[in-house]
C-alpha positions, -999 to 999 in steps of 0.1 A, spaced: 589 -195 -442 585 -228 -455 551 -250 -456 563 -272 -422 572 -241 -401 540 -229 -412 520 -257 -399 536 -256 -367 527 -219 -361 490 -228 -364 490 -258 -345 502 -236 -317 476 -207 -324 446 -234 -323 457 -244 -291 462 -213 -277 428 -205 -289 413 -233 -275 429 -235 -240 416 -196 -236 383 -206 -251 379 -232 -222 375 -216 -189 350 -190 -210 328 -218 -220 328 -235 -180 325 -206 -165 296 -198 -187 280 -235 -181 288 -229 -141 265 -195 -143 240 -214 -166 235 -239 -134 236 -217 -108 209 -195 -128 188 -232 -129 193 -236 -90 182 -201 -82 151 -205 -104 147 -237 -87 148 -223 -53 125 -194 -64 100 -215 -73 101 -239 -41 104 -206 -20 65 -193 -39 53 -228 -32 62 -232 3 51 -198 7 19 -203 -10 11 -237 14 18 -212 46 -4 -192 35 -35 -216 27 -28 -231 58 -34 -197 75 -61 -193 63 -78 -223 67 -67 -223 106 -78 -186 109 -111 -197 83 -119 -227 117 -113 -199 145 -135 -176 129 -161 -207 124 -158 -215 165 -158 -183 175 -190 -178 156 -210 -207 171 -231 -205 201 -217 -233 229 -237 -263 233 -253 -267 266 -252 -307 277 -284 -319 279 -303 -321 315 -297 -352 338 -328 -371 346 -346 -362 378 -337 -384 406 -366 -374 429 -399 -385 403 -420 -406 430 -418 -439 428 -445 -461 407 -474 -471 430 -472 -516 420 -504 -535 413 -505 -560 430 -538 -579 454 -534 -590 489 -507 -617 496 -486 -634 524 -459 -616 520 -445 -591 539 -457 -564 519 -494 -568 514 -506 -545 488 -540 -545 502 -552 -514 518 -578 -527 543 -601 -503 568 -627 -520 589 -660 -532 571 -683 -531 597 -700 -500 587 -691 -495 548 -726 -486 534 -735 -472 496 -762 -449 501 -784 -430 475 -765 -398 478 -734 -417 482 -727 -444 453 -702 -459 430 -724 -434 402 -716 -403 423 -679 -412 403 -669 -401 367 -665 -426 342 -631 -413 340 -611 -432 371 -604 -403 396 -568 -399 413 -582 -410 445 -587 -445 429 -567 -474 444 -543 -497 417 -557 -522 432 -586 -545 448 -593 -546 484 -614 -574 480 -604 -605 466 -627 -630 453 -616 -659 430 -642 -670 401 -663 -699 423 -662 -685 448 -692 -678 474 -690 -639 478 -721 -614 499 -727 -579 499 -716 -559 533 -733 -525 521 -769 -517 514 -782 -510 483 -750 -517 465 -758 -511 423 -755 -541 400 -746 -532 366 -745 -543 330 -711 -534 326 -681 -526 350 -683 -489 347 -700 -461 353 -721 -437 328 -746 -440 303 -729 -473 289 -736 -494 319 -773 -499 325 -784 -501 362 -800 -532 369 -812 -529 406 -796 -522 440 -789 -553 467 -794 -552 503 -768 -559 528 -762 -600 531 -770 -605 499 -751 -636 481 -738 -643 451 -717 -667 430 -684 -652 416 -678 -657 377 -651 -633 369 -629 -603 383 -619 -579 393 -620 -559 366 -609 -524 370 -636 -493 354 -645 -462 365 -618 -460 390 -638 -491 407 -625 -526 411 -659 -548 397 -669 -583 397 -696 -600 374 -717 -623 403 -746 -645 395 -766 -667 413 -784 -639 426 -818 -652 454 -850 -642 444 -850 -616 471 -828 -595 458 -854 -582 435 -830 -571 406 -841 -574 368 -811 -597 358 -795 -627 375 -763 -618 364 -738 -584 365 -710 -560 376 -707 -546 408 -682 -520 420 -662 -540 452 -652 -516 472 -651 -478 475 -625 -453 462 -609 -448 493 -608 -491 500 -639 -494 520 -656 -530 510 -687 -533 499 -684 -571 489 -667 -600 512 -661 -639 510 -694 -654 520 -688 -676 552 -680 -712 545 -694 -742 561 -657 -750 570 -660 -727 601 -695 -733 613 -685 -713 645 -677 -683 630 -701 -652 640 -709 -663 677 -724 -636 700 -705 -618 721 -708 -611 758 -695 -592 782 -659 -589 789 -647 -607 822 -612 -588 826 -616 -563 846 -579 -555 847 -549 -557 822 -535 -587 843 -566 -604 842 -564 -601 807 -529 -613 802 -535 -644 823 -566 -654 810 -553 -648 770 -526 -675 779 -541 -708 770 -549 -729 738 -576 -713 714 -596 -730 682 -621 -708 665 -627 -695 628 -611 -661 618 -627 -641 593 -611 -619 570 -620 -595 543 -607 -611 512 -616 -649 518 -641 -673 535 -637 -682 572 -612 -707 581 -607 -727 613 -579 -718 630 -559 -728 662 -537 -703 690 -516 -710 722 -508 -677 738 -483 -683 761 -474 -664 798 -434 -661 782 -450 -635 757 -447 -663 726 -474 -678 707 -477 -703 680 -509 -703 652 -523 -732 628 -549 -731 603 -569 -758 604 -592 -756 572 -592 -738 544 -618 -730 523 -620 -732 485 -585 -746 480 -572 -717 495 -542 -723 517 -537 -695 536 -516 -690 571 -534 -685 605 -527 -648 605 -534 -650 564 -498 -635 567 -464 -651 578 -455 -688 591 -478 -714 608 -465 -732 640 -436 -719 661 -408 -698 649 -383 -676 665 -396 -641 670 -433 -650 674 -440 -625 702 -470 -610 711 -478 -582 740 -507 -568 759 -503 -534 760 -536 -516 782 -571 -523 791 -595 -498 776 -623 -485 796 -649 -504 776 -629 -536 793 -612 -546 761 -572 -546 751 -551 -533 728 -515 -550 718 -496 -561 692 -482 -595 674 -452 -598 653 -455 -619 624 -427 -641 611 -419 -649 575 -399 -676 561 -374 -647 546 -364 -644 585 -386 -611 586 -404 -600 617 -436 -571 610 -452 -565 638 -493 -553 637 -522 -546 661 -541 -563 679 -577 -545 692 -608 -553 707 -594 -578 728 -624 -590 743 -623 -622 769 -652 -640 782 -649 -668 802 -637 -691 775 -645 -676 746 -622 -649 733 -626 -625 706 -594 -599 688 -591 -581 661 -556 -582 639 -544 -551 618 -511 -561 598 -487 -534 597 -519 -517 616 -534 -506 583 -546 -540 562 -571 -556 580 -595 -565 606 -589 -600 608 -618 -608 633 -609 -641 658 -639 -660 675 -616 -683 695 -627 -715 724 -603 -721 747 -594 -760 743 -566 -761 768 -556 -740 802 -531 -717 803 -493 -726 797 -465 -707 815 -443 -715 778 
């Protein structure tokens, strides 16, 4: 066989060799990546597998955690029914006086019954406020007997008693009040000789704990008139009454927080009335009634309502106020005679007596 020949032959074997080595070597690199892929996918499968399972866990972990705590109970809504707070406040004009006011004509401070008989701790009964109001200046008089004067406004060993005052005693106001004790005090001075106390100046207790006065406004010389006698009552029937009310008035009023003022009243037959004040005392401007509007105003109505058997009336009287309020209050003791005519004035029947001592100045008016 010669040399060419020769070389052709193995040309042709290489190339078979090669062409049948081929698809083994691909096929071979094929499985290669297919084994890479199913690793791949192996792996990816234990991860996802792994994150499903932490997450699992932790979801079952929080149930087991809120299942394991107690529930929380919301906390209680504040009470809507707590009683309102009782305001501090001292007598005024306005339609809510804050003043609780009984009749002074018999408030006395005996020896088994005194501001000491109180703890020095104030007691519940004790009122937030003064019944008796009394500005430093002022002109004030005792309306109880033996009322204490102290060296302090309390009670206890801290607050030396320096002597006892009779009734009409009068003093000069220098400050107050001052709440102590449960009492309402006022340091006075200016004390008379007759008083016989050891000190010329201290504290005493102006009313008692359930608002009975022991102190007023001394009477001013404003009002000479007021405190005229009284008589006899000339009504002797409720229309009697009614007619001879109706008329023009002038007289002092006295009240239980300041001095006597001079006042002026037309009671009309219509059932109407107008009221003035006159003078003041002190400075103090104050309204005829001490509460509501002076002169003539829309609702000003007043009413005789019976004749008692002691020949005196009972009634009432609205007062107006200038925030177009209408209160209406009492009117006792009516007591006419002749020309001279004498009523007592409750405000919302509880803050009072206002006592009138009235002249007639001018007959009686139809309206």
């Amino acid at each position: 066989m010669s040399e060419h020949l020769r070389d052709v032959l193995a040309a042709l074997v290489d190339r078979e060799a090669r062409a049948t080595k081929a698809p083994t070597d691909l096929e071979h690199e094929v499985a290669q990546v297919r084994r890479v892929v199913a690793r791949r996918r192996a792996v990816r499968a234990t991860v996802v597998s792994a994150l499903t399972a932490t997450v699992v866990l932790g979801v079952a972990a929080g149930a087991m955690s809120l299942a394991s705590r107690a529930p929380e109970v919301p906390p209680a809504l504040p009470s809507t029914d707590a009683p309102p707070t009782t305001p501090t406040s001292t007598p005024t004009t306005s339609p809510t006086p804050s003043a609780t006011q009984v009749p002074s004509a018999t408030p006395t401070e005996t020896t088994g019954s005194t501001p000491d008989a109180a703890e020095p701790s104030a007691p519940e009964s004790a009122l937030p406020f003064s019944v008796v109001q009394l500005a430093a200046g002022t002109d004030g008089v005792t309306i109880a007997d033996r009322l204490r004067l102290r060296s302090q406004p309390q009670v206890g060993a801290a607050s030396t008693e320096l002597g006892y005052l009779p009734t009409g005693t009068t003093f000069r106001v220098v400050e107050g009040p001052v709440q102590g004790s449960g009492y309402w005090w006022y340091r006075i001075t200016d004390l008379p000789a007759s008083a016989g106390v050891v000190a010329q100046q201290g504290w005493v207790a102006a009313s008692d704990l359930d608002g009975t006065p022991w102190i007023a406004a001394a009477p001013s010389s404003t009002c000479p008139d007021a405190g005229f006698d009284v008589s006899e009552p000339t009504a002797t029937s409720l229309a009697e009454l009614k007619a001879g009310v109706t008329g023009t008035w002038v007289g002092c009023v006295i009240t239980p927080w300041v001095s006597p003022y001079e006042v002026t009243f037309t009671f009309r037959a219509d059932g109407t009335y107008s009221s003035t004040a006159l003078s003041m005392p002190d400075g103090i401007v104050e309204p005829a009634l001490y509460y509501g509007l002076d002169g003539d105003a829309p609702g000003k109505t007043y009413a005789l309502k019976d004749l008692l058997d002691d020949s005196t009336g009972v009634g009432q009287i609205d007062v107006v106020f200038d925030v177009g309020t209408v209160v209406r209050g009492d009117l006792r003791n009516v007591r006419l005679m002749g020309d001279r005519l004498e009523f007592e004035f409750f405000h919302r029947s509880t803050y009072g007596p206002l006592v009138y001592q009235l002249t007639r100045t001018g007959p009686a008016t139809t309206g």
